[in-house]
mmCIF file of the N, C-alpha and C atoms, coordinates in Angstrom:
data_MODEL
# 
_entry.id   MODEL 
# 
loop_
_atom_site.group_PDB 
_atom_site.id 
_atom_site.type_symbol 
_atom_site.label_atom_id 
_atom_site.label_alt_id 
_atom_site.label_comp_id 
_atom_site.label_asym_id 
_atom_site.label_entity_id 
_atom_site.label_seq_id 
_atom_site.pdbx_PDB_ins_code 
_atom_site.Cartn_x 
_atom_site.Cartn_y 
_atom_site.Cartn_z 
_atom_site.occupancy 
_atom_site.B_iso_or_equiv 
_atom_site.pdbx_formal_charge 
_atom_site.auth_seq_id 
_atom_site.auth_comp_id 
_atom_site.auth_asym_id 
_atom_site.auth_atom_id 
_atom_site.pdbx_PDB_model_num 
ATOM 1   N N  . UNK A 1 1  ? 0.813  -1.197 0.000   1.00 0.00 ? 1  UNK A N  1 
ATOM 2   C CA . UNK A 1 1  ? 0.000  0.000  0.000   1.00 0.00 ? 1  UNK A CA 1 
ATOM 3   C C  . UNK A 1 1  ? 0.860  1.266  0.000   1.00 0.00 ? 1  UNK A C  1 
ATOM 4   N N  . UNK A 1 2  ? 2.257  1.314  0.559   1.00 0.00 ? 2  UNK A N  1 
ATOM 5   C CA . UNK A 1 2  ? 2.715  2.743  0.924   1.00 0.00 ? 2  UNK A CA 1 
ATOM 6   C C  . UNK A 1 2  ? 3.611  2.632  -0.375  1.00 0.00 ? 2  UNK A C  1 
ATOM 7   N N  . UNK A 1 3  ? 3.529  1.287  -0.929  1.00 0.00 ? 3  UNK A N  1 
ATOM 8   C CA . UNK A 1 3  ? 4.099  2.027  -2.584  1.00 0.00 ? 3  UNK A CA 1 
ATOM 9   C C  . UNK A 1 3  ? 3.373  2.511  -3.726  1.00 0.00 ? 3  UNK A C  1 
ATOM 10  N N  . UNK A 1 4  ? 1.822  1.986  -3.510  1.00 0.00 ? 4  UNK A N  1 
ATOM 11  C CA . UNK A 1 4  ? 0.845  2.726  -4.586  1.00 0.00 ? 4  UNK A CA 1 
ATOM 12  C C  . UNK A 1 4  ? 1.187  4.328  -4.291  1.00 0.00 ? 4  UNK A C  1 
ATOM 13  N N  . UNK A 1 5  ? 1.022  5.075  -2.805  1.00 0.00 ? 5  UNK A N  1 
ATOM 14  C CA . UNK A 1 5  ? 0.791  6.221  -1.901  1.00 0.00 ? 5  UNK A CA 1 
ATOM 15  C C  . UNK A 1 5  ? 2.705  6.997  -2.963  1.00 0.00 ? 5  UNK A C  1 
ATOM 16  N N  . UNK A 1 6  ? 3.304  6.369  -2.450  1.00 0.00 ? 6  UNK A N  1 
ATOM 17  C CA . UNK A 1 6  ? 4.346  6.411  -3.042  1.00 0.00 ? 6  UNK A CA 1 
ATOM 18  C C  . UNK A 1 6  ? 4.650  7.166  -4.973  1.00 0.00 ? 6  UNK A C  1 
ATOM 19  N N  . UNK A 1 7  ? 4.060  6.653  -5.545  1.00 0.00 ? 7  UNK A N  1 
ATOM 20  C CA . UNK A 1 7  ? 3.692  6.556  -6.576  1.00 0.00 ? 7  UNK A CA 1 
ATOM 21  C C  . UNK A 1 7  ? 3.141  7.878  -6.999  1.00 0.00 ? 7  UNK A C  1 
ATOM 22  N N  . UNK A 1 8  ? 1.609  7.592  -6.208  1.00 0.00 ? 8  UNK A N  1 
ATOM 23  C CA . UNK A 1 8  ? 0.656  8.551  -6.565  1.00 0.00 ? 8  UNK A CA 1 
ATOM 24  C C  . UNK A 1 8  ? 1.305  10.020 -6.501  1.00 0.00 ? 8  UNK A C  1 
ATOM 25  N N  . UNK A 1 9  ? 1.979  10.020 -5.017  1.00 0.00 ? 9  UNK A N  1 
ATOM 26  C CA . UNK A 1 9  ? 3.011  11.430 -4.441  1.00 0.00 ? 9  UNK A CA 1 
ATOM 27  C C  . UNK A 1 9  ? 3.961  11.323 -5.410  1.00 0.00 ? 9  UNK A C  1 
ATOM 28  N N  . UNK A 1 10 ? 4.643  10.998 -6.243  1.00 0.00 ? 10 UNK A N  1 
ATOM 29  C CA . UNK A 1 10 ? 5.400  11.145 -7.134  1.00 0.00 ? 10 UNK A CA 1 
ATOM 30  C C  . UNK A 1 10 ? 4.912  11.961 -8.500  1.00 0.00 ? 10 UNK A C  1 
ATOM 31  N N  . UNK A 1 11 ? 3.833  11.407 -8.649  1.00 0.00 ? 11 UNK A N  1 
ATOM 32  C CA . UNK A 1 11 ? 3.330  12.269 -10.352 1.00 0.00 ? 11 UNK A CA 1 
ATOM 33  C C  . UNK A 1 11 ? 2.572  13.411 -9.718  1.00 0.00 ? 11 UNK A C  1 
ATOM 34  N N  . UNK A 1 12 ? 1.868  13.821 -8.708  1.00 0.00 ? 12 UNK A N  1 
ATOM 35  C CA . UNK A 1 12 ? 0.966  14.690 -8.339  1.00 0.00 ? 12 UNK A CA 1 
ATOM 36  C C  . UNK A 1 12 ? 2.519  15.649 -8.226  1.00 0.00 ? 12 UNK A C  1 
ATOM 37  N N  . UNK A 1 13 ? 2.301  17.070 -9.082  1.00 0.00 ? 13 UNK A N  1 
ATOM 38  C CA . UNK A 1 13 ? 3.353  18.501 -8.625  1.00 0.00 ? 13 UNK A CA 1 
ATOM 39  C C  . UNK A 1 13 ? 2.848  19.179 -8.423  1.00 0.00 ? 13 UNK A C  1 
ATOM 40  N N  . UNK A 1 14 ? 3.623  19.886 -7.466  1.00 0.00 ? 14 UNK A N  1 
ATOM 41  C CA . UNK A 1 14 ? 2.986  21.160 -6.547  1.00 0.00 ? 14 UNK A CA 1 
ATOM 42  C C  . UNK A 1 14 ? 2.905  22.218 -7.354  1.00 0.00 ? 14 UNK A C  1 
ATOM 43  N N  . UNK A 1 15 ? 2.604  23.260 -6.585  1.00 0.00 ? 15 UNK A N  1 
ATOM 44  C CA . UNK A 1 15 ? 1.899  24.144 -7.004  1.00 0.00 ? 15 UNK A CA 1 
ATOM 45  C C  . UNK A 1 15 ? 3.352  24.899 -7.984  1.00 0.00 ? 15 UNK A C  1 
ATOM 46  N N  . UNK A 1 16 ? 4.498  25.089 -7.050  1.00 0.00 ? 16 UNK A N  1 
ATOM 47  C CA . UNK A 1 16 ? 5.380  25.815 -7.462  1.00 0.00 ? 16 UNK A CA 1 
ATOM 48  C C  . UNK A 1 16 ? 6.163  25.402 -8.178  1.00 0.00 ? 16 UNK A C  1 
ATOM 49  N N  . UNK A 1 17 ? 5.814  24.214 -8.987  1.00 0.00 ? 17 UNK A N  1 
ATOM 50  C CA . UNK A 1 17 ? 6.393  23.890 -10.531 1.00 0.00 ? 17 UNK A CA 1 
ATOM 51  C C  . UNK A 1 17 ? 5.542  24.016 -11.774 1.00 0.00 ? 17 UNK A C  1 
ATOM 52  N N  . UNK A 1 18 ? 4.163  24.533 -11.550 1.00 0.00 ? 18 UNK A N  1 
ATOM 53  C CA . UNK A 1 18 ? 3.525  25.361 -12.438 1.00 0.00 ? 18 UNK A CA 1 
ATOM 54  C C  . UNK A 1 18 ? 3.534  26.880 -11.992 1.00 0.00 ? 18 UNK A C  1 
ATOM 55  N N  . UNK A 1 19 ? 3.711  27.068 -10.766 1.00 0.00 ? 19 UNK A N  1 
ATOM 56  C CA . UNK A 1 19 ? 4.552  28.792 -10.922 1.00 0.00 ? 19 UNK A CA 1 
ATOM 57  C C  . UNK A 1 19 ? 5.673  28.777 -11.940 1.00 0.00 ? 19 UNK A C  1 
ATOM 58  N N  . UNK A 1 20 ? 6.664  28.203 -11.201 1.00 0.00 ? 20 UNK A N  1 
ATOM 59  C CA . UNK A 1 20 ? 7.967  28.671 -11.909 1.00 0.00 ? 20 UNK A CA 1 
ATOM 60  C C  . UNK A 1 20 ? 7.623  28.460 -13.631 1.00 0.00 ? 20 UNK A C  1 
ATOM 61  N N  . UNK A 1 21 ? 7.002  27.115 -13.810 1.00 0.00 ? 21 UNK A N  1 
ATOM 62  C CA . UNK A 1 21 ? 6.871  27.437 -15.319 1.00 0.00 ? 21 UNK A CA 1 
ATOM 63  C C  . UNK A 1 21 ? 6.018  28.397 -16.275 1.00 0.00 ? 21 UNK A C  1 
ATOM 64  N N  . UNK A 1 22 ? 5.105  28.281 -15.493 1.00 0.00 ? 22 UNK A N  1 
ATOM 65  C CA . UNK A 1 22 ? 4.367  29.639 -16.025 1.00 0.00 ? 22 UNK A CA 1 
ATOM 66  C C  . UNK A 1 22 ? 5.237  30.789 -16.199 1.00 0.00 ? 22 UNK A C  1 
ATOM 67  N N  . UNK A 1 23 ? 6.096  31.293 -14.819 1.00 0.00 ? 23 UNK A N  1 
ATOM 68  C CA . UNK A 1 23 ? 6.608  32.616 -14.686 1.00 0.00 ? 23 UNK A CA 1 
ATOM 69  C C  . UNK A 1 23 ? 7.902  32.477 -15.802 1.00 0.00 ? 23 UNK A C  1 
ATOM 70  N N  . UNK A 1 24 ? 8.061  30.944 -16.709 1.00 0.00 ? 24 UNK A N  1 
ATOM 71  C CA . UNK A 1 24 ? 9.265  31.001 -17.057 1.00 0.00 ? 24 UNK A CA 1 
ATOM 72  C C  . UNK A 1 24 ? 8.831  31.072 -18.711 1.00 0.00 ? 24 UNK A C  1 
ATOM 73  N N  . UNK A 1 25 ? 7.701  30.654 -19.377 1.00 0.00 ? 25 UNK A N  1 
ATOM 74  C CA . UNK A 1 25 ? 6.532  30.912 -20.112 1.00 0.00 ? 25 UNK A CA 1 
ATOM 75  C C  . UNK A 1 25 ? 6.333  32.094 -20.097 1.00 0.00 ? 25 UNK A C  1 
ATOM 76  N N  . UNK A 1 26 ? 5.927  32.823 -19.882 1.00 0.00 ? 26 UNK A N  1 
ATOM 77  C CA . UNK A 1 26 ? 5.595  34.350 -19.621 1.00 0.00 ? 26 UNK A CA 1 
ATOM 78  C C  . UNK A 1 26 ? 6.893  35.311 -19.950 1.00 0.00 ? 26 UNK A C  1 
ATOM 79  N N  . UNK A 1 27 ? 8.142  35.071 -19.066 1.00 0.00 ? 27 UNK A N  1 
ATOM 80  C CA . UNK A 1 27 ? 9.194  35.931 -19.377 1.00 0.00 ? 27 UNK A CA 1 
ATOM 81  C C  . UNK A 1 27 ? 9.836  35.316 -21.030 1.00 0.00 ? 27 UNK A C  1 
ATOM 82  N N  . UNK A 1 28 ? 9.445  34.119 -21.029 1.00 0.00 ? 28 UNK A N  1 
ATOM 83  C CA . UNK A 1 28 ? 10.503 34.025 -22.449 1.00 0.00 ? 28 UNK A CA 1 
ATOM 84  C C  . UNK A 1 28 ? 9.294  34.933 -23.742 1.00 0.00 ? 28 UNK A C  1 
ATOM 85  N N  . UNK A 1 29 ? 8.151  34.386 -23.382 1.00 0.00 ? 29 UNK A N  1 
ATOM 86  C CA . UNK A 1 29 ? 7.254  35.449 -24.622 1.00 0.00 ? 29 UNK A CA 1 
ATOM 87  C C  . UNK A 1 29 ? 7.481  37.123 -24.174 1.00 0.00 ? 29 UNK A C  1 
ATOM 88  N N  . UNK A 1 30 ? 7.734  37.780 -22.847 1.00 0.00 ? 30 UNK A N  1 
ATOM 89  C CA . UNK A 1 30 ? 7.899  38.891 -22.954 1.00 0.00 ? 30 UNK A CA 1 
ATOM 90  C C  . UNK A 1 30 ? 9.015  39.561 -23.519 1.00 0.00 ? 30 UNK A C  1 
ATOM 91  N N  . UNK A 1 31 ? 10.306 38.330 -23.298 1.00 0.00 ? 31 UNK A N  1 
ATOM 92  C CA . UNK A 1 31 ? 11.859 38.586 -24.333 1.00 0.00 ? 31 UNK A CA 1 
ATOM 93  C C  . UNK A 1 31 ? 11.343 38.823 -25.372 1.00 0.00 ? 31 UNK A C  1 
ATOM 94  N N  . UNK A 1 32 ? 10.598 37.873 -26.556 1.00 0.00 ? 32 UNK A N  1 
ATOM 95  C CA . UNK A 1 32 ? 10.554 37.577 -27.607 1.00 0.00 ? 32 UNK A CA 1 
ATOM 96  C C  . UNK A 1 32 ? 9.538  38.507 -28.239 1.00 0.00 ? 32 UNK A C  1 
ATOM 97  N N  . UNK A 1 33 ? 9.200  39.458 -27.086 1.00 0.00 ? 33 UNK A N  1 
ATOM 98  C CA . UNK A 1 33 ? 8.553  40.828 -27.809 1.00 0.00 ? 33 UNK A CA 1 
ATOM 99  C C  . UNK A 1 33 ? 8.938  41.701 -27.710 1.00 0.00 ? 33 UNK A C  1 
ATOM 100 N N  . UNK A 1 34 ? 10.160 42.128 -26.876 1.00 0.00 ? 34 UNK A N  1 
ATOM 101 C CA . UNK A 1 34 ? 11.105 42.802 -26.584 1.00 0.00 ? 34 UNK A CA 1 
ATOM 102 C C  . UNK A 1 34 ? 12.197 42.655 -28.147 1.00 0.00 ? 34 UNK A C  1 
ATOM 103 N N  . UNK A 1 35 ? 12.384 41.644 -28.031 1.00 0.00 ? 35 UNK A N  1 
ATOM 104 C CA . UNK A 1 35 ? 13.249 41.416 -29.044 1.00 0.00 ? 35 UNK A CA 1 
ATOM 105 C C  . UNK A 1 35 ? 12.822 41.936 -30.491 1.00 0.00 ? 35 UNK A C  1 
ATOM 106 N N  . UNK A 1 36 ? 11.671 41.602 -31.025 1.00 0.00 ? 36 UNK A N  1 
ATOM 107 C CA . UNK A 1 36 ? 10.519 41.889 -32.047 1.00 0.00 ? 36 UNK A CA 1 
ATOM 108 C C  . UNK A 1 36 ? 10.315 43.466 -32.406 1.00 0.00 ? 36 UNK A C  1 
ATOM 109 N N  . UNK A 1 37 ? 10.354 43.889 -31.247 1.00 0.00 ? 37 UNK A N  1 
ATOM 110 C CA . UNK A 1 37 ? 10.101 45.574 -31.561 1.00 0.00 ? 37 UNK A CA 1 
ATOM 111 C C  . UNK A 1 37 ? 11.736 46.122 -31.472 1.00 0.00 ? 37 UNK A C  1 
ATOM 112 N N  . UNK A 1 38 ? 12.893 45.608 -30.786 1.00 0.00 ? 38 UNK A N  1 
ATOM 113 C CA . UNK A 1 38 ? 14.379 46.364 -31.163 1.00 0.00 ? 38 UNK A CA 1 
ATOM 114 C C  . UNK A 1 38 ? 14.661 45.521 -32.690 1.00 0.00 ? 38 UNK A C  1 
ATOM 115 N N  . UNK A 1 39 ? 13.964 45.013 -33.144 1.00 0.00 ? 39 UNK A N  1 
ATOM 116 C CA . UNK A 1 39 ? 14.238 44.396 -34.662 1.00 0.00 ? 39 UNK A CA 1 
ATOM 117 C C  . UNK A 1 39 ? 13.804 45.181 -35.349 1.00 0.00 ? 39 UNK A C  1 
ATOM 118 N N  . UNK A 1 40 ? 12.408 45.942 -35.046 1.00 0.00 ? 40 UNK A N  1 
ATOM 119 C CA . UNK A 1 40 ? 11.659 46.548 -35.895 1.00 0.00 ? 40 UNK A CA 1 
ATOM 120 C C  . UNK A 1 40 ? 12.026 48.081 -35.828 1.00 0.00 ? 40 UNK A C  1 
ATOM 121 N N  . UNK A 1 41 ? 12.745 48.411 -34.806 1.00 0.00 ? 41 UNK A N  1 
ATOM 122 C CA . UNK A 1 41 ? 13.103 49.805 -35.159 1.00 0.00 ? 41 UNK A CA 1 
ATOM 123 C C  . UNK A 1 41 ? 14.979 49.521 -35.610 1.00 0.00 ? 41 UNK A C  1 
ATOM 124 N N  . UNK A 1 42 ? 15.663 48.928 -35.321 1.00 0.00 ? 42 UNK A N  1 
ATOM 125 C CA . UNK A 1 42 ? 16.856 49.036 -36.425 1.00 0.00 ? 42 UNK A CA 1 
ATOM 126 C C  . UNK A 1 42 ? 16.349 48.364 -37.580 1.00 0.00 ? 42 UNK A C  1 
ATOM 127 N N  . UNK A 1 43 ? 15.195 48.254 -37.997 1.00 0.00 ? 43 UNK A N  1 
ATOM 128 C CA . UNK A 1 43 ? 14.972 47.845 -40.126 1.00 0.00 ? 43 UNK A CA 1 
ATOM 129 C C  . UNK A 1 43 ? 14.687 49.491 -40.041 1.00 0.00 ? 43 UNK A C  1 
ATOM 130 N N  . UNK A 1 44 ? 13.820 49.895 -39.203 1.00 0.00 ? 44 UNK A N  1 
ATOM 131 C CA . UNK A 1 44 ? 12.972 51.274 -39.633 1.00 0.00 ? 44 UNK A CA 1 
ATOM 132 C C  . UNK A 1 44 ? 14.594 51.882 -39.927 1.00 0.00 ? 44 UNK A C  1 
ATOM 133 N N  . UNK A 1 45 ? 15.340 52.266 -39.121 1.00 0.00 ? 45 UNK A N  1 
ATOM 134 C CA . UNK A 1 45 ? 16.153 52.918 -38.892 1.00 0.00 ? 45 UNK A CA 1 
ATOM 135 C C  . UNK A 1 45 ? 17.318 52.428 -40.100 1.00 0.00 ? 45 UNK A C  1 
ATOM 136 N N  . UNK A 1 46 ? 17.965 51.805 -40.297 1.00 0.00 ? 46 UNK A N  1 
ATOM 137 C CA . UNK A 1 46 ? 18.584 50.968 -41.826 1.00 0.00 ? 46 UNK A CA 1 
ATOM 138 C C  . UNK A 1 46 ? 17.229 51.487 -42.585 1.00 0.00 ? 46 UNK A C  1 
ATOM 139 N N  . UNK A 1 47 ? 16.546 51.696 -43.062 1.00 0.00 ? 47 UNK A N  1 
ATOM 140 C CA . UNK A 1 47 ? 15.748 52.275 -44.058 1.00 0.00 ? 47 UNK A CA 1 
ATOM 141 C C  . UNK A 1 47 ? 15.896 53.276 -44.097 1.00 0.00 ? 47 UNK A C  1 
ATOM 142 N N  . UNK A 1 48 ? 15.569 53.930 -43.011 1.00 0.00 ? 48 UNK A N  1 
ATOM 143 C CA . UNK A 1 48 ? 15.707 55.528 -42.788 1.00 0.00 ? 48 UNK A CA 1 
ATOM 144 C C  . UNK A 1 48 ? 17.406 56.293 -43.452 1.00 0.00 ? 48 UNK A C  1 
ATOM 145 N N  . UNK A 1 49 ? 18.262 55.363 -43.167 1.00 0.00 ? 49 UNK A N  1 
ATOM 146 C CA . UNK A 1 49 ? 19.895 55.687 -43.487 1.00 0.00 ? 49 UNK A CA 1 
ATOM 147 C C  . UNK A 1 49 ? 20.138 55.597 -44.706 1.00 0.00 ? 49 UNK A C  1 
ATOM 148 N N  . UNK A 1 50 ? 19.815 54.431 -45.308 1.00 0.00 ? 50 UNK A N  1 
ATOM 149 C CA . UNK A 1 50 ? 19.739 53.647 -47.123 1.00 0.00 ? 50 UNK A CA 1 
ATOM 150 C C  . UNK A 1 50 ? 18.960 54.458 -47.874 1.00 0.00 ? 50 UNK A C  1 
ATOM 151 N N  . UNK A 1 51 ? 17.778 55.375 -47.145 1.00 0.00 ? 51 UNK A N  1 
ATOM 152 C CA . UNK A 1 51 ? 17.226 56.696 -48.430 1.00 0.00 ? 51 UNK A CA 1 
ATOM 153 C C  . UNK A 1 51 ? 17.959 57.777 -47.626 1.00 0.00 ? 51 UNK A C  1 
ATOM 154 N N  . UNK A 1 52 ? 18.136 58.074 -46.899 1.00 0.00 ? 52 UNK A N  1 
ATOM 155 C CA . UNK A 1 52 ? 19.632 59.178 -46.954 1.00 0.00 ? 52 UNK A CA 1 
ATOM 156 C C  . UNK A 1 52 ? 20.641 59.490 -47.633 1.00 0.00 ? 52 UNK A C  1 
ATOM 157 N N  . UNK A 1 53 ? 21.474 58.047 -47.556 1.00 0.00 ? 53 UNK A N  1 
ATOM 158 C CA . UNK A 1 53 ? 22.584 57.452 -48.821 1.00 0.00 ? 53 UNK A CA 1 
ATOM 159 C C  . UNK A 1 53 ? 22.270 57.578 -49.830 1.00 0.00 ? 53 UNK A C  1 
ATOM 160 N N  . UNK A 1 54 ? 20.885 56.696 -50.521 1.00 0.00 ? 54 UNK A N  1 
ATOM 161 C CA . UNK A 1 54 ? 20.370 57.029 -52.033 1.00 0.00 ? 54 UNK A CA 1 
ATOM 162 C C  . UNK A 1 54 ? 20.121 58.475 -52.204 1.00 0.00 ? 54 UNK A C  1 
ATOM 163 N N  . UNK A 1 55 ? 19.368 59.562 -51.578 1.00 0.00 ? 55 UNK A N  1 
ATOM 164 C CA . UNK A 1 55 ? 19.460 60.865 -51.633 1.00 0.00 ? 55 UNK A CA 1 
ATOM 165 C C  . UNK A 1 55 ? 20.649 61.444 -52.042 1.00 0.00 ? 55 UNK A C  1 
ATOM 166 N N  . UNK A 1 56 ? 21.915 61.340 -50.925 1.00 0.00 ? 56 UNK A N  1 
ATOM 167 C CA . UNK A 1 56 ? 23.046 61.747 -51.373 1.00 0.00 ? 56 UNK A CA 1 
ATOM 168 C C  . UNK A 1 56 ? 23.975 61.216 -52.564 1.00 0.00 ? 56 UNK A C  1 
ATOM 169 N N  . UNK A 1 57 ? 23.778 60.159 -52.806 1.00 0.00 ? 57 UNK A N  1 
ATOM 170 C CA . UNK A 1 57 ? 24.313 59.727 -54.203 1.00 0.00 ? 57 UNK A CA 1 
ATOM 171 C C  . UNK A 1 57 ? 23.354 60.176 -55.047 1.00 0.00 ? 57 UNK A C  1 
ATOM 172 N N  . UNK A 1 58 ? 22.160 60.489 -55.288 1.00 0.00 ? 58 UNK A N  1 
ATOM 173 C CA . UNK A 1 58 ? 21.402 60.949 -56.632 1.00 0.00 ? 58 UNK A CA 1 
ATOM 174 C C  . UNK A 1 58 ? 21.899 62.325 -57.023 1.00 0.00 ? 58 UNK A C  1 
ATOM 175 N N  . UNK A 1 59 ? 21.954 63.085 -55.631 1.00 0.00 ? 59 UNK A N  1 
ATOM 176 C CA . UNK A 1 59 ? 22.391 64.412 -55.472 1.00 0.00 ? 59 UNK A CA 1 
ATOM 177 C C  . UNK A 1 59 ? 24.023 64.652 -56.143 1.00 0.00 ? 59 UNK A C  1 
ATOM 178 N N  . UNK A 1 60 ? 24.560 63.741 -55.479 1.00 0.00 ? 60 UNK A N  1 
ATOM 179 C CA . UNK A 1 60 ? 25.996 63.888 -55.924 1.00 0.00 ? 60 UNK A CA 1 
ATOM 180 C C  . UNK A 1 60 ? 26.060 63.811 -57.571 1.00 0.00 ? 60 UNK A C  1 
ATOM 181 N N  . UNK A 1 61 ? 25.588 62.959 -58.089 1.00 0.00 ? 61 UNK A N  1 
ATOM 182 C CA . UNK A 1 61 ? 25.244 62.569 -59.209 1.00 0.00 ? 61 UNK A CA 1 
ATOM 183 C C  . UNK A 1 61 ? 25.226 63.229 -60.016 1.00 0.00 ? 61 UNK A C  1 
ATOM 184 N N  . UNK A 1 62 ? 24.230 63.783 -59.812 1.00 0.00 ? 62 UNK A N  1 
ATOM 185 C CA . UNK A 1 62 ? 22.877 65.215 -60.235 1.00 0.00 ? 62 UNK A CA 1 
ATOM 186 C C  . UNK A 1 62 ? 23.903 66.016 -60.728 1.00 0.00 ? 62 UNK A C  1 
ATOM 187 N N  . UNK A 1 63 ? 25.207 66.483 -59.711 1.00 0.00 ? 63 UNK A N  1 
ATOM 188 C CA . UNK A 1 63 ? 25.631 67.723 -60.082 1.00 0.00 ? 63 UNK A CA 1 
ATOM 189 C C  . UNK A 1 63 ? 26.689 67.182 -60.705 1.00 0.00 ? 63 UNK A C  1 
ATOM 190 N N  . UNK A 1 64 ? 26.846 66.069 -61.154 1.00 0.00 ? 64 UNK A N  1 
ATOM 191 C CA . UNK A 1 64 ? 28.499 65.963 -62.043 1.00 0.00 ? 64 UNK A CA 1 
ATOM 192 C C  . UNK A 1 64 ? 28.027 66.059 -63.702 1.00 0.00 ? 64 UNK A C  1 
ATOM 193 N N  . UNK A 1 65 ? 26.876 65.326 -63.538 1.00 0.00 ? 65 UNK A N  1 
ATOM 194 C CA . UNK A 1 65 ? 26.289 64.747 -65.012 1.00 0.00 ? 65 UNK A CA 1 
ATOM 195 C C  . UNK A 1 65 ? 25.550 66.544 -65.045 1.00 0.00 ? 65 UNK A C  1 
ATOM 196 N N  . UNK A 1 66 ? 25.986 66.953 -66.375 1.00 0.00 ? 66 UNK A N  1 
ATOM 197 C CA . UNK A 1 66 ? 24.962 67.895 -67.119 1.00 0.00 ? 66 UNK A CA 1 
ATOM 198 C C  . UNK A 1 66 ? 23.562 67.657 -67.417 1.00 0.00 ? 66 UNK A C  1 
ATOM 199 N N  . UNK A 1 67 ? 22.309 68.088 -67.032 1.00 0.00 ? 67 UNK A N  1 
ATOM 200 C CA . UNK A 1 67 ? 21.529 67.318 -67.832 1.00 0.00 ? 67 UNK A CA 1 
ATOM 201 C C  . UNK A 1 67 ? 21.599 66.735 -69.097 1.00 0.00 ? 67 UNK A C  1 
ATOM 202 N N  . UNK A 1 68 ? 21.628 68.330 -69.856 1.00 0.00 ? 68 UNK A N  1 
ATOM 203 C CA . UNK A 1 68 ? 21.757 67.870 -71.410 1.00 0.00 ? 68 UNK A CA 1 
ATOM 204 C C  . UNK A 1 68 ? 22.789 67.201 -71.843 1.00 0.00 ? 68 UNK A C  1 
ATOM 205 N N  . UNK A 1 69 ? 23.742 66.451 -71.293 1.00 0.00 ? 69 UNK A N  1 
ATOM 206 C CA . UNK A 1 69 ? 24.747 65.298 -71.360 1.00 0.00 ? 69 UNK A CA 1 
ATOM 207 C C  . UNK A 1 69 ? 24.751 63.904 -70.989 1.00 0.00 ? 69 UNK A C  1 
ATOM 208 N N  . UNK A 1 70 ? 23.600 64.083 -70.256 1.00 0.00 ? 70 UNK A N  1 
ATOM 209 C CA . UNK A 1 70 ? 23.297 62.681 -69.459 1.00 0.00 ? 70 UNK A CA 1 
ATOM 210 C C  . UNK A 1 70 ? 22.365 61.955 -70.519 1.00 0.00 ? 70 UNK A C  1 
ATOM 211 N N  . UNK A 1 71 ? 22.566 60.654 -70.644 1.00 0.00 ? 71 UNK A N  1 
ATOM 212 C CA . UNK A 1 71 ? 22.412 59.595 -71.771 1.00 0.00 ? 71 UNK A CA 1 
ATOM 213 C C  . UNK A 1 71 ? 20.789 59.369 -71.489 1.00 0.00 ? 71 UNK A C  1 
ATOM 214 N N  . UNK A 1 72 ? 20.546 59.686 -70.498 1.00 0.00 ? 72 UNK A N  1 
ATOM 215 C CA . UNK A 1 72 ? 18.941 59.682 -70.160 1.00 0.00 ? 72 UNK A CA 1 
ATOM 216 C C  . UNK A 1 72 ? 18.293 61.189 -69.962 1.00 0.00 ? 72 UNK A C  1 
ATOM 217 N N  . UNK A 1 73 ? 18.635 62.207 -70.881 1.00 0.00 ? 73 UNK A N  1 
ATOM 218 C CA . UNK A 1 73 ? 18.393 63.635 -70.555 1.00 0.00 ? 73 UNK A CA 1 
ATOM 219 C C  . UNK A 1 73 ? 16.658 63.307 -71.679 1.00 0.00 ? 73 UNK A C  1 
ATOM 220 N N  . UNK A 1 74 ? 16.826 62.536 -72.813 1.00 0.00 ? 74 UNK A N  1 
ATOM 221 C CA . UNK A 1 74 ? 15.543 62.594 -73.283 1.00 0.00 ? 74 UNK A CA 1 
ATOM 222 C C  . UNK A 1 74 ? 14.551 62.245 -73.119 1.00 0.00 ? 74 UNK A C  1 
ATOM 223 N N  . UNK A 1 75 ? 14.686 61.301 -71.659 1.00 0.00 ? 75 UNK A N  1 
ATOM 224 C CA . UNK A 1 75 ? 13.630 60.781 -71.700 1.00 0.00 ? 75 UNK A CA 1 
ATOM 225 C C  . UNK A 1 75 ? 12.899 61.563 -69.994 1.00 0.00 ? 75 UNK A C  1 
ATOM 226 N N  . UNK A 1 76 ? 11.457 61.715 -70.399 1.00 0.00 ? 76 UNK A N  1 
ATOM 227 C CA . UNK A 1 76 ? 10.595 62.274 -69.825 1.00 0.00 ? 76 UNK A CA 1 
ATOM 228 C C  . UNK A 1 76 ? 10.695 61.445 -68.191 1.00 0.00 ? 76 UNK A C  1 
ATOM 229 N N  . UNK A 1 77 ? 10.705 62.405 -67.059 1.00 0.00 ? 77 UNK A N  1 
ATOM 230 C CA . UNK A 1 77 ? 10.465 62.614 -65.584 1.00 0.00 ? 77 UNK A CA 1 
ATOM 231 C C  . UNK A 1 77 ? 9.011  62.115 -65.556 1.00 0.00 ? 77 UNK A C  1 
ATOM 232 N N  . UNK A 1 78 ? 8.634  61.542 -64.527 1.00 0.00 ? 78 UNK A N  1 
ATOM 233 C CA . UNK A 1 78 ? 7.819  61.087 -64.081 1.00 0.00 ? 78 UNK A CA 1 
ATOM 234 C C  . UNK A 1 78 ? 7.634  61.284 -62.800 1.00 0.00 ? 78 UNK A C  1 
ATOM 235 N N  . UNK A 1 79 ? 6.519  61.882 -62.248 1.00 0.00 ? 79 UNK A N  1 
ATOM 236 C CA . UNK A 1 79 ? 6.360  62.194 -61.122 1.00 0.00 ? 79 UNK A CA 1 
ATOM 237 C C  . UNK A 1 79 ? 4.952  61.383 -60.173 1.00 0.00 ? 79 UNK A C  1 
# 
């Protein structure tokens, strides 16, 4: 009998191994949204820099090439 009892007290877990896992559940999804939004502002931010760069190279560009010299001066702007 005190090995069925035995047994039974073996698979039955307390309370504070569904705390800790919960609390350990909980912090890894709160990392992983933490993480999610510092991802999403260095793309914003690398975007934000890469049309800076393209700006300044069109610009740079702009002023070496003559229009009326540039191999694409005939063809019509589009806005």
């Amino acid at each position: 009998m005190t090995n069925k009892r035995e047994k039974l007290r073996a698979q039955v877990k307390s309370r504070f191994y569904y705390l800790f896992w919960g609390a350990a559940t909980v912090s890894v999804f709160v990392g992983q949204i933490y993480v999610g939004s510092g991802y999403r502002r260095m793309a914003d931010t690398n975007d934000a820099i890469s049309a800076d760069i393209n700006l300044l190279v069109e610009t740079l560009t702009e002023s070496f090439i003559p229009r009326d010299e540039s191999p694409y001066s005939n063809m019509p702007i589009l806005q």
